[in-house]
MDTraj code that builds the backbone (N, CA, C; nanometers):
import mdtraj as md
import numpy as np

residues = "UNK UNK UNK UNK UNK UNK UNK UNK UNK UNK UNK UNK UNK UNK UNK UNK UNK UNK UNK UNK UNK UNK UNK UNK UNK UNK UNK UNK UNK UNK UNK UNK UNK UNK UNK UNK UNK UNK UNK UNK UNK UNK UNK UNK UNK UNK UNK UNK UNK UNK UNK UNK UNK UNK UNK UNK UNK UNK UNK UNK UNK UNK UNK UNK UNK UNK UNK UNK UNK UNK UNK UNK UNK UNK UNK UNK UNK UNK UNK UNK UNK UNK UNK UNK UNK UNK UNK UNK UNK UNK UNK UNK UNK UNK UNK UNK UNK UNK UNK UNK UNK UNK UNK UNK UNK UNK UNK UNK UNK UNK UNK UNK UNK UNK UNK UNK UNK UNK UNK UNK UNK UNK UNK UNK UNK UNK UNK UNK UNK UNK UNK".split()
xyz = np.array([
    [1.8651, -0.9146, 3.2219],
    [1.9274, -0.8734, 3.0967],
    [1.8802, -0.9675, 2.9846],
    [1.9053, -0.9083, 2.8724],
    [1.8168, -0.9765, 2.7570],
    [1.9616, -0.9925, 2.6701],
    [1.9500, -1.0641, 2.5623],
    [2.0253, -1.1558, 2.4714],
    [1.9866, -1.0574, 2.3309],
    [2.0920, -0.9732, 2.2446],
    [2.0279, -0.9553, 2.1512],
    [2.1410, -0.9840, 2.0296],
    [2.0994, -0.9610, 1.9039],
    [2.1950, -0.9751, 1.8205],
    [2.1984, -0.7865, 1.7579],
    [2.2699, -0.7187, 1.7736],
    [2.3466, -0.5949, 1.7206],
    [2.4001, -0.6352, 1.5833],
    [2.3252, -0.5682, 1.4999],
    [2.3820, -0.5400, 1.3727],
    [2.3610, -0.3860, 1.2967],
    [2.5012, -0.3309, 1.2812],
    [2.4967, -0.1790, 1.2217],
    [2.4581, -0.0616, 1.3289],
    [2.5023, -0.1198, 1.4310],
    [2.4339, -0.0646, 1.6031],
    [2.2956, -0.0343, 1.6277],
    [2.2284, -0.1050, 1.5904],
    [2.1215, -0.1292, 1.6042],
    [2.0928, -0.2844, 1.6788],
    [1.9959, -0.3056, 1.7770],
    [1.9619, -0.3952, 1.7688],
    [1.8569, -0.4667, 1.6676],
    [1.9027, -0.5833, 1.6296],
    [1.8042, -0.6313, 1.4983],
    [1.7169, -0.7598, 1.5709],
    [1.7745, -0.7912, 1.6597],
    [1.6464, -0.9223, 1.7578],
    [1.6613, -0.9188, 1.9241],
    [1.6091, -0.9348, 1.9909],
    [1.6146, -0.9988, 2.0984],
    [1.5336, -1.1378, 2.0928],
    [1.6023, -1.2145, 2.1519],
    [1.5869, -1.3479, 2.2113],
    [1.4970, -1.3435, 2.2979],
    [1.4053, -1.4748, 2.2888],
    [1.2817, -1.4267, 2.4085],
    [1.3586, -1.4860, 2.5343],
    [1.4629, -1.5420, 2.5022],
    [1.5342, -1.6580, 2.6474],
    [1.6940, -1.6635, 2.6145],
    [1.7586, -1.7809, 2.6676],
    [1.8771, -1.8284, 2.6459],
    [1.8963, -1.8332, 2.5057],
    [1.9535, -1.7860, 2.3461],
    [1.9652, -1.8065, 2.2671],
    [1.9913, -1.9113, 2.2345],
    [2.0522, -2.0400, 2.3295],
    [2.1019, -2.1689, 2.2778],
    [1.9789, -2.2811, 2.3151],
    [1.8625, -2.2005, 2.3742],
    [1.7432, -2.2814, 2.3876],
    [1.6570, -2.2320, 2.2575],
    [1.6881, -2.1456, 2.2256],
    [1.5571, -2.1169, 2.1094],
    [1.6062, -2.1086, 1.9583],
    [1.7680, -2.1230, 1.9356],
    [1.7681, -2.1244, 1.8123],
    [1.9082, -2.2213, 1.7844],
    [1.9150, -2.2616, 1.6661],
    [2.0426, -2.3764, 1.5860],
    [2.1304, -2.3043, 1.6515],
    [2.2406, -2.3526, 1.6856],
    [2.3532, -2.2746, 1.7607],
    [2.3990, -2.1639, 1.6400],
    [2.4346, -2.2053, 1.4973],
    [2.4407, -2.1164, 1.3778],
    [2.3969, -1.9477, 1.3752],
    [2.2845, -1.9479, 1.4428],
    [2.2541, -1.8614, 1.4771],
    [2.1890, -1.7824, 1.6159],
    [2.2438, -1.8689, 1.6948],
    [2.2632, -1.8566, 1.8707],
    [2.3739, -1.7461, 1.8927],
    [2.4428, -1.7985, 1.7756],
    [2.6072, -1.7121, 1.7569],
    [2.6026, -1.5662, 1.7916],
    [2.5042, -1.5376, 1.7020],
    [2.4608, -1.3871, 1.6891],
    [2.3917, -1.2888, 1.7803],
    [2.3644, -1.3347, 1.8913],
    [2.2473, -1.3444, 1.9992],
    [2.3801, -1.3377, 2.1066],
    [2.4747, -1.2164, 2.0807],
    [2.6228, -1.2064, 2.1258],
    [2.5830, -1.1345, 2.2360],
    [2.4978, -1.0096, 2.2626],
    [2.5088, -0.8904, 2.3660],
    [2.4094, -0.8684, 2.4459],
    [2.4609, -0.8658, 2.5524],
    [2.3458, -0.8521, 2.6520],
    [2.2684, -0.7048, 2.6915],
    [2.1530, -0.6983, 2.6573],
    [2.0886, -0.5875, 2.6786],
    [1.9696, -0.5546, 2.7570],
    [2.0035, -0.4127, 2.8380],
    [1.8860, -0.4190, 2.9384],
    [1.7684, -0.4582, 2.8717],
    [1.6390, -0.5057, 2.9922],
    [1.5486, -0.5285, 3.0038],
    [1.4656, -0.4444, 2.9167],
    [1.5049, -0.3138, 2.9164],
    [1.3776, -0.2279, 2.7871],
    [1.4216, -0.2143, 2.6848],
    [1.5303, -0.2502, 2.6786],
    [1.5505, -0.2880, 2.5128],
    [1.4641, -0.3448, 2.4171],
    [1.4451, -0.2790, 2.2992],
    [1.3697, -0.3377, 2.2294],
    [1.4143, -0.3305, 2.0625],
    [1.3393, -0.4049, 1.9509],
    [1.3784, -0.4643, 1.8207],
    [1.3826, -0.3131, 1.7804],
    [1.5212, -0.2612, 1.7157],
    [1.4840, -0.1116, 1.6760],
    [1.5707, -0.0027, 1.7231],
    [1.5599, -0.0334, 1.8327],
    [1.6959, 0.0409, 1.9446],
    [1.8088, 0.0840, 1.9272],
    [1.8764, 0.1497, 1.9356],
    [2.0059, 0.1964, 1.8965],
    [2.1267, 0.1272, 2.0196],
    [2.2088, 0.0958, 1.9689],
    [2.3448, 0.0398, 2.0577],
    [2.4607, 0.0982, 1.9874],
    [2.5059, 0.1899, 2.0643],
    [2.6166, 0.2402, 2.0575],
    [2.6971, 0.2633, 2.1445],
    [2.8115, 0.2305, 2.1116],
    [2.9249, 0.1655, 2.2368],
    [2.9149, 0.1192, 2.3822],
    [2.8246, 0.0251, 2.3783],
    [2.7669, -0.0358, 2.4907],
    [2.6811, 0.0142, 2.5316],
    [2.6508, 0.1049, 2.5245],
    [2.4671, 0.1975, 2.5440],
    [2.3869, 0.1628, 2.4630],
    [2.2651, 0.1393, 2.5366],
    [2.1558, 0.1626, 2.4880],
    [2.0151, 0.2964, 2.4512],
    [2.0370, 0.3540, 2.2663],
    [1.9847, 0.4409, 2.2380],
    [1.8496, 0.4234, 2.1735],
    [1.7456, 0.4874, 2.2825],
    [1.6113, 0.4728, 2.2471],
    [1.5807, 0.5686, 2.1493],
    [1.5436, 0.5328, 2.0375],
    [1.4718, 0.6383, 1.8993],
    [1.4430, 0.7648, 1.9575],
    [1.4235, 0.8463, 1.8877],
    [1.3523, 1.0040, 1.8939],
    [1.1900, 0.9358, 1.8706],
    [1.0768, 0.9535, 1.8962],
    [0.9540, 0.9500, 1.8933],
    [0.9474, 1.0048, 1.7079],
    [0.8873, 1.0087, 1.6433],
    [0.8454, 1.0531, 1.5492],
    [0.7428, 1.1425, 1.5775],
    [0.7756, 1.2332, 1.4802],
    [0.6871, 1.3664, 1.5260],
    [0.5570, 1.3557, 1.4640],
    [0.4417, 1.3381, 1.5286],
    [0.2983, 1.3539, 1.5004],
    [0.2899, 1.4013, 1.3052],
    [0.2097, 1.2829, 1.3053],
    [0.1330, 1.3386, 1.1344],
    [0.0604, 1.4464, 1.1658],
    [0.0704, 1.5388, 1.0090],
    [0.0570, 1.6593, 1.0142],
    [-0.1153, 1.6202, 0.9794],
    [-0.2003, 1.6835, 1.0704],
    [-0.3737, 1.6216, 0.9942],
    [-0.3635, 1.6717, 0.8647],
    [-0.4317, 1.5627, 0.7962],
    [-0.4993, 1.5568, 0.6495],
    [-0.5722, 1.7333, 0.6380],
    [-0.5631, 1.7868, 0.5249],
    [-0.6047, 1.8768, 0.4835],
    [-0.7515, 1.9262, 0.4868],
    [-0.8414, 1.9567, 0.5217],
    [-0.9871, 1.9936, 0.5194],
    [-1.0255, 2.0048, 0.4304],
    [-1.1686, 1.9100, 0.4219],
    [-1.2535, 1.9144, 0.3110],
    [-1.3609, 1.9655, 0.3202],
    [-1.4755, 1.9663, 0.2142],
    [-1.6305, 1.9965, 0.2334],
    [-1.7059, 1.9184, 0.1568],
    [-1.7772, 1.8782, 0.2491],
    [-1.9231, 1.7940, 0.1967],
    [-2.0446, 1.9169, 0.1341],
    [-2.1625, 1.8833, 0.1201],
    [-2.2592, 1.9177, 0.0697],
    [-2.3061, 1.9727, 0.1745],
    [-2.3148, 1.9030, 0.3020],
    [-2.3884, 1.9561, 0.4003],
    [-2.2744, 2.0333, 0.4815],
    [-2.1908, 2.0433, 0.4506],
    [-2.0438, 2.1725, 0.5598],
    [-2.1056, 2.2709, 0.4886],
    [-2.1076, 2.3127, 0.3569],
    [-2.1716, 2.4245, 0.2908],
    [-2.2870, 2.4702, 0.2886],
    [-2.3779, 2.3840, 0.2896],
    [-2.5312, 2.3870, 0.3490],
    [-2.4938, 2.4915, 0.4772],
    [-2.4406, 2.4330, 0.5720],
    [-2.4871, 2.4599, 0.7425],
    [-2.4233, 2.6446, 0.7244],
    [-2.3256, 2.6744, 0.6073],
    [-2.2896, 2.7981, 0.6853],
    [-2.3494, 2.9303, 0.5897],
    [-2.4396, 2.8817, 0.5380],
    [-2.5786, 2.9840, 0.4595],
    [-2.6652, 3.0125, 0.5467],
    [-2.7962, 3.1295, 0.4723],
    [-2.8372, 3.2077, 0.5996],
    [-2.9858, 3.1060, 0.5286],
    [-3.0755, 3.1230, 0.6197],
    [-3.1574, 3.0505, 0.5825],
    [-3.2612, 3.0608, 0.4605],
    [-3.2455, 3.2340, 0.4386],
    [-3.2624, 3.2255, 0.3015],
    [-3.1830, 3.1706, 0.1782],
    [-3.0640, 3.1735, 0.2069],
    [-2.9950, 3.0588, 0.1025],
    [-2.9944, 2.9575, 0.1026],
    [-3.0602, 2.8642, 0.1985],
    [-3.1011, 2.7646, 0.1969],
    [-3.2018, 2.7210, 0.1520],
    [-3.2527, 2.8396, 0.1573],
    [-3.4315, 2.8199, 0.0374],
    [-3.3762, 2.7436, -0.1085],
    [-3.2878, 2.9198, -0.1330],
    [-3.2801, 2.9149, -0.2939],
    [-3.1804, 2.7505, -0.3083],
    [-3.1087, 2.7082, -0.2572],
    [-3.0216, 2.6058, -0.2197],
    [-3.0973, 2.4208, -0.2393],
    [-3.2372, 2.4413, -0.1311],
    [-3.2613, 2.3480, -0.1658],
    [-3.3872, 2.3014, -0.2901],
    [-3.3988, 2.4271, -0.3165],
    [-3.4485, 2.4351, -0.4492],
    [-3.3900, 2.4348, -0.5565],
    [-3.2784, 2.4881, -0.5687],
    [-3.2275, 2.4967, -0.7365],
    [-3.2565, 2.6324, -0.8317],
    [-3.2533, 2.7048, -0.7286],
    [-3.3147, 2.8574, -0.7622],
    [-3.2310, 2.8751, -0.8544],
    [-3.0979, 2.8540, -0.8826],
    [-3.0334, 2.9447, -0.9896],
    [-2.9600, 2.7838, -1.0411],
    [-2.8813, 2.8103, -1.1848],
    [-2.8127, 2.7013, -1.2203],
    [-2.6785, 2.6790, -1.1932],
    [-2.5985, 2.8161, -1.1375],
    [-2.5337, 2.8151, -1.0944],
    [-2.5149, 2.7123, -0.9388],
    [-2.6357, 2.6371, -0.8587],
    [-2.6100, 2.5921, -0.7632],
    [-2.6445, 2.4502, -0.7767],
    [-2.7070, 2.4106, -0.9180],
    [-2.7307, 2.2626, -0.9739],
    [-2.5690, 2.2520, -1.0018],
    [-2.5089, 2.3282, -1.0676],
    [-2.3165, 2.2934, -1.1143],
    [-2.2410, 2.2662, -0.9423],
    [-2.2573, 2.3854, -0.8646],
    [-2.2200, 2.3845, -0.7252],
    [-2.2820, 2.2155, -0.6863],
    [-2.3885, 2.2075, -0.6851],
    [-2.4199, 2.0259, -0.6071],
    [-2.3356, 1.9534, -0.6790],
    [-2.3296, 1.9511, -0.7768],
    [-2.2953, 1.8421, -0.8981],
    [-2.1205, 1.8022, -0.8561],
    [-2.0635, 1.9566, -0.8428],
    [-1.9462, 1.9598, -0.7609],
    [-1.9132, 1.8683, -0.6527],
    [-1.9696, 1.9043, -0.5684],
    [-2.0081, 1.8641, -0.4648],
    [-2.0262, 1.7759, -0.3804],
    [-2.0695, 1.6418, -0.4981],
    [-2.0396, 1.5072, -0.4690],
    [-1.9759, 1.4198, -0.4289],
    [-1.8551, 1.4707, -0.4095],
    [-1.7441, 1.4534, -0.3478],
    [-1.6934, 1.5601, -0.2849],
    [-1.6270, 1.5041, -0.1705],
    [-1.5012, 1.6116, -0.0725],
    [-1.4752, 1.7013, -0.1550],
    [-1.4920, 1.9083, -0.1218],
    [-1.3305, 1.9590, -0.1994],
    [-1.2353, 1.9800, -0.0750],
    [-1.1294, 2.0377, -0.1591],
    [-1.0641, 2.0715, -0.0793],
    [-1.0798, 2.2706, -0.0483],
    [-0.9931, 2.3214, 0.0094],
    [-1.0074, 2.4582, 0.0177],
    [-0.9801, 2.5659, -0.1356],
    [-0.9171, 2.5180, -0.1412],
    [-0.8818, 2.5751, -0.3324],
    [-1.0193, 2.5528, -0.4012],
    [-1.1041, 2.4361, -0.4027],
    [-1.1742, 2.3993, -0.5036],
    [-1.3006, 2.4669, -0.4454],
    [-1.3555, 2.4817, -0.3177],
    [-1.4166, 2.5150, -0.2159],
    [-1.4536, 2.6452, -0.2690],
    [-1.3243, 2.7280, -0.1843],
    [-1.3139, 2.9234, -0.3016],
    [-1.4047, 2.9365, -0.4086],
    [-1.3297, 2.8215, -0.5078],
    [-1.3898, 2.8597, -0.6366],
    [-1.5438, 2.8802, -0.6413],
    [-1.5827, 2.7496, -0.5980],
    [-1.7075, 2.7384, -0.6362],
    [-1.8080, 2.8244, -0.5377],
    [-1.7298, 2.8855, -0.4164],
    [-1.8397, 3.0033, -0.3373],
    [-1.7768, 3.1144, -0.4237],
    [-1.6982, 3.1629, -0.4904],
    [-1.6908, 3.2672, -0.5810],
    [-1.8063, 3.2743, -0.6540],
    [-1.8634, 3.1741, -0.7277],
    [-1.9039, 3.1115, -0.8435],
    [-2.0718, 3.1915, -0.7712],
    [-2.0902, 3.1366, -0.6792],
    [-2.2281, 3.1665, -0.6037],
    [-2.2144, 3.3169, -0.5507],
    [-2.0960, 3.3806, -0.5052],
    [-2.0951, 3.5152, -0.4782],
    [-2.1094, 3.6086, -0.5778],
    [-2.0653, 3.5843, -0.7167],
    [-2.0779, 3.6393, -0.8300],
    [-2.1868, 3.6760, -0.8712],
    [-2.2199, 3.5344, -0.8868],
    [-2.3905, 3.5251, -0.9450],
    [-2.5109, 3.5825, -0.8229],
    [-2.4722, 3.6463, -0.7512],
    [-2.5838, 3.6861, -0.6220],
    [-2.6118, 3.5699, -0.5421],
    [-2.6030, 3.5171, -0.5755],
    [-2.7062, 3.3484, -0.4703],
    [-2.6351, 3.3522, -0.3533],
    [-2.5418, 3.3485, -0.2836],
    [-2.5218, 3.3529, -0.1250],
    [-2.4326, 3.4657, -0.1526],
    [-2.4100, 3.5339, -0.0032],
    [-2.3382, 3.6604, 0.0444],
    [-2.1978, 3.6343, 0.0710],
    [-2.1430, 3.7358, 0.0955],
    [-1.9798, 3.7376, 0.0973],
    [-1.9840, 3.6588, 0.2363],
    [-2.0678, 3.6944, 0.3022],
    [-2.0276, 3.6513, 0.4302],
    [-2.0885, 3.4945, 0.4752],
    [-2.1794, 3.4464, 0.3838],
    [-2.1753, 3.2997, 0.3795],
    [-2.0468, 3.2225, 0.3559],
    [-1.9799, 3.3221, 0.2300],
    [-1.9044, 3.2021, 0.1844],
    [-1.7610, 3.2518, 0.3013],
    [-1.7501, 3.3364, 0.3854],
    [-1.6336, 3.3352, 0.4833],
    [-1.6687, 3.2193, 0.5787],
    [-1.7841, 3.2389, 0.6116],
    [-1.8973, 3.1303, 0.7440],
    [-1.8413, 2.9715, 0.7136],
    [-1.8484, 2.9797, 0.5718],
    [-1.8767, 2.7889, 0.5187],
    [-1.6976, 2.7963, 0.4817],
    [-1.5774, 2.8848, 0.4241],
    [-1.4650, 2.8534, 0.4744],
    [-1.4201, 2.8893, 0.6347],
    [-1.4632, 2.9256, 0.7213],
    [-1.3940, 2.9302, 0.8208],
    [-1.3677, 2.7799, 0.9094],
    [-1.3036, 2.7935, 1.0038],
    [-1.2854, 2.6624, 1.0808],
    [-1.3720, 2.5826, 1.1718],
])
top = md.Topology()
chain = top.add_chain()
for i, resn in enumerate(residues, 1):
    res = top.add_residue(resn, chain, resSeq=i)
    for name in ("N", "CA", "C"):
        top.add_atom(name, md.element.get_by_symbol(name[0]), res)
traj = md.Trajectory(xyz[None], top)
């Protein structure tokens, strides 16, 4: 059994030992309740039980972005001609974009931008948003 100090039913320390070997008696004081072995700093104590947290539920992943080359890879290889040439000016604004991560909103836009103007197909720009 372990030595802890309970404050607000929580445990707020365990003692690595005898509390009156490791700290001023002042605060040995506090180092009142004895708690199993898996107890740990964090723990819930409520009415002599010991309550282990709920896990926290997994971060939700970060949102998906696109590089230069995610959009590259999902053109047909003729748009990759006009692409790494600069065939239209519409795809010098698209790079320029580009330079940074978008996100899916900003993404849309700018394969609208290229579907409009003819330069890649409807079905590039489903290819380069899909998953």
């Amino acid at each position: 059994m372990k030595h802890a100090w309970i404050e607000n039913d929580r445990i707020r320390d365990i003692a690595p030992g005898d509390p009156t070997q490791f700290y001023h008696p002042d605060v040995a004081e506090f180092y009142d309740t004895e708690v199993p072995d898996d107890a740990a700093n964090g723990d819930g104590w409520v009415n002599g039980q010991l309550v282990k947290p709920e896990p926290a539920p997994p971060a939700p992943p970060p949102p998906r972005t696109w590089s230069a080359s995610d959009f590259r890879a999902g053109l047909t290889l003729a748009e990759k001609v006009r692409w790494d040439n600069d065939a239209a000016p519409e795809i010098v604004t698209v790079k320029t974009e580009l330079s940074a991560p978008r996100d899916a909103e900003a993404m849309t836009e700018l394969l609208e931008l290229l579907v409009g103007a003819g330069v890649i197909s409807q079905a590039s720009m489903n290819k380069v948003l899909s998953p």
